[in-house]
C-alpha positions as CSV (number, residue, x, y, z in Angstrom):
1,X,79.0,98.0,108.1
2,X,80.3,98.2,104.5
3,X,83.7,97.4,104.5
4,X,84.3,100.2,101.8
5,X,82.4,102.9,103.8
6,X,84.4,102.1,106.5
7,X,87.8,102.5,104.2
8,X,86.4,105.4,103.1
9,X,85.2,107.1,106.7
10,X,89.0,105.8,107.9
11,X,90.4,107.5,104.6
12,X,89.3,110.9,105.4
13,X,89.7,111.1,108.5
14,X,93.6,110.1,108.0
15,X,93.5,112.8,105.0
16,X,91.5,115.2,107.9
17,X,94.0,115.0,110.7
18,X,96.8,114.8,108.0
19,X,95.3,118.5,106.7
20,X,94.9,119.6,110.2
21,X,98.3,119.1,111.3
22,X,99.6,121.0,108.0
23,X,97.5,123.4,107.1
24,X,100.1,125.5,105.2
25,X,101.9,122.6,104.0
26,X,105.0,123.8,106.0
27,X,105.9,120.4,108.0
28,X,106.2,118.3,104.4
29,X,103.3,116.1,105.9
30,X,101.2,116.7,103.9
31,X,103.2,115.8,100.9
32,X,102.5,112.2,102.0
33,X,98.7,113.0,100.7
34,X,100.1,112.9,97.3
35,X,101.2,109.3,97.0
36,X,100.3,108.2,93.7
37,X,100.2,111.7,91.8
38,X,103.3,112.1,90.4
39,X,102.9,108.8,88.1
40,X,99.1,109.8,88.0
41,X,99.5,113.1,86.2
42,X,101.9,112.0,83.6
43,X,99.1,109.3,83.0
44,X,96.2,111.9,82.7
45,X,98.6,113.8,80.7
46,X,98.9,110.9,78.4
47,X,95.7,110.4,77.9
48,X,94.2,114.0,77.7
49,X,93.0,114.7,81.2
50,X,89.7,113.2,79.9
51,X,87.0,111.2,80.8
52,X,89.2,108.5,79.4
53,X,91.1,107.9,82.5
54,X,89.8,109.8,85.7
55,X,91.7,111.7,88.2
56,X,90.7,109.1,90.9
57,X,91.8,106.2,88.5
58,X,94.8,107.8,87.5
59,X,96.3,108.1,91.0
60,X,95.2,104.6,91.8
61,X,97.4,103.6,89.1
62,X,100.1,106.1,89.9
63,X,100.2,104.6,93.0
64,X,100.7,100.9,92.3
65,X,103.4,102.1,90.1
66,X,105.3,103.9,92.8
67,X,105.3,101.3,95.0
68,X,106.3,98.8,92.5
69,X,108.5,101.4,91.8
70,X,109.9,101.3,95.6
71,X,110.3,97.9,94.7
72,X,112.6,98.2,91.9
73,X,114.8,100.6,94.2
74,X,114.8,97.9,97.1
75,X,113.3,100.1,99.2
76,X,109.9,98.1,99.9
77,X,109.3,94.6,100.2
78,X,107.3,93.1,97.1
79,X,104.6,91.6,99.4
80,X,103.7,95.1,100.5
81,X,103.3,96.0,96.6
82,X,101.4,93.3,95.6
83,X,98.7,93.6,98.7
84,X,98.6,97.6,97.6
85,X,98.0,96.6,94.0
86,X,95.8,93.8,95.1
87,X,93.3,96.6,96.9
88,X,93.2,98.6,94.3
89,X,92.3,96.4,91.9
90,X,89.6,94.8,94.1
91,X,88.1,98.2,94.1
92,X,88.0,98.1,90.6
93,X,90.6,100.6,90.4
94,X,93.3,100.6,87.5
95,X,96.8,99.5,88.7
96,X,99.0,99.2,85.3
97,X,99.4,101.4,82.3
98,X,97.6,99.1,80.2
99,X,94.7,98.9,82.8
100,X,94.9,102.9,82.7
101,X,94.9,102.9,78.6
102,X,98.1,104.5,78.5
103,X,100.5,103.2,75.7
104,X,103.3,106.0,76.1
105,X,106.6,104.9,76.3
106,X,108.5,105.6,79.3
107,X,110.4,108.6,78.2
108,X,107.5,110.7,77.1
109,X,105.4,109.8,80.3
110,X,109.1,111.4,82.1
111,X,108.6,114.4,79.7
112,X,105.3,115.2,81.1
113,X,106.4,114.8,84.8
114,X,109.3,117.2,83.8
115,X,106.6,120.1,83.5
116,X,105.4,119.2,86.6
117,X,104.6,122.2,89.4
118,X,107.4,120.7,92.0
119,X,110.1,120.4,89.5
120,X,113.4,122.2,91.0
121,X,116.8,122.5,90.2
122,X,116.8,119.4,87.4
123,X,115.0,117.1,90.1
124,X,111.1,116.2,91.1
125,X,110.7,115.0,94.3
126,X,108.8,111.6,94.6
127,X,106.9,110.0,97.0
128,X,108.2,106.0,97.3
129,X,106.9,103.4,99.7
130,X,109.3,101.4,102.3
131,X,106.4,99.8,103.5
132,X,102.5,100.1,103.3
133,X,101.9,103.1,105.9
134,X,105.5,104.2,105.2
135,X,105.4,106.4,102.3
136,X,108.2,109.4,102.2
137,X,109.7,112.1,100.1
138,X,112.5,111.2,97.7
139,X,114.5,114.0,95.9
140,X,117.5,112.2,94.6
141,X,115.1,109.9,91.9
142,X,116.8,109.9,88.4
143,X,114.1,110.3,85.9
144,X,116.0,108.5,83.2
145,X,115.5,105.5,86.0
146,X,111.9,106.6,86.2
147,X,111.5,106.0,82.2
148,X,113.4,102.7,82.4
149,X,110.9,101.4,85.1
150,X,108.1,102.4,83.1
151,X,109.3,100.9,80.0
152,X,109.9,98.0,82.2
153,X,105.6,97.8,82.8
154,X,104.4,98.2,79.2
């Protein structure tokens, strides 16, 4: 079979038995769903959650950038970001900000993510990569850091 129908069919039924086991979103599992967004709606932000950067695209992006971001924080090995970058991109999928069309600097892509829904208390918990297949939950990222790295990929 295709290999993309198959990376599709294995997709959702990850994202299935994911949902399943969380249905409330008590556990925090299903957090891990969300890899990518974060960066991805301070992207569609940028570029007027319009048809000039899809939701899709944007989280595609968002999620090369967190784990090149994971990189940065020596928290992933770089081989595991570049084969995660590399599969996007073969899928024809944005992975950069250029590729994305976004030419905010890093501090006003930050400015958006600070009116994000899961800001709390001064912080917005991210989802980083130590590994492909080992996203979690970080709460302690410093956003000035966040605009630093993002300046870093322009």
């Amino acid at each position: 079979a295709d290999v993309r129908a198959q990376a599709i069919i294995r997709s959702v039924q990850s994202k299935a038995r994911i949902v399943a086991a969380d249905e409330t979103e008590r556990t925090g599992t299903r957090a891990l769903l969300n890899l990518g967004h974060t960066f991805g709606h301070a992207l569609e932000a940028d570029t007027g959650f319009s048809d000039r950067l899809f939701h899709g695209e944007a989280v595609a992006a968002g999620m090369a950038l967190a784990f090149r971001y994971s990189v940065r924080l020596g928290l992933c090995p770089t081989e595991d970001a570049q084969r995660a970058t590399g599969l996007l991109k073969r899928a024809g999928l944005p992975t950069s900000l250029s590729e994305a069309g976004v030419t905010a600097n890093g501090a006003a892509l930050v400015d958006y993510m600070r009116h994000d829904k899961k800001m709390s208390g001064g912080t917005l918990p991210f989802l980083l990569a130590r590994g492909i297949g080992q996203t979690f939950l970080s709460k302690d990222v410093h956003l000035e850091d966040v605009a630093a790295f993002l300046d870093s990929e322009a």
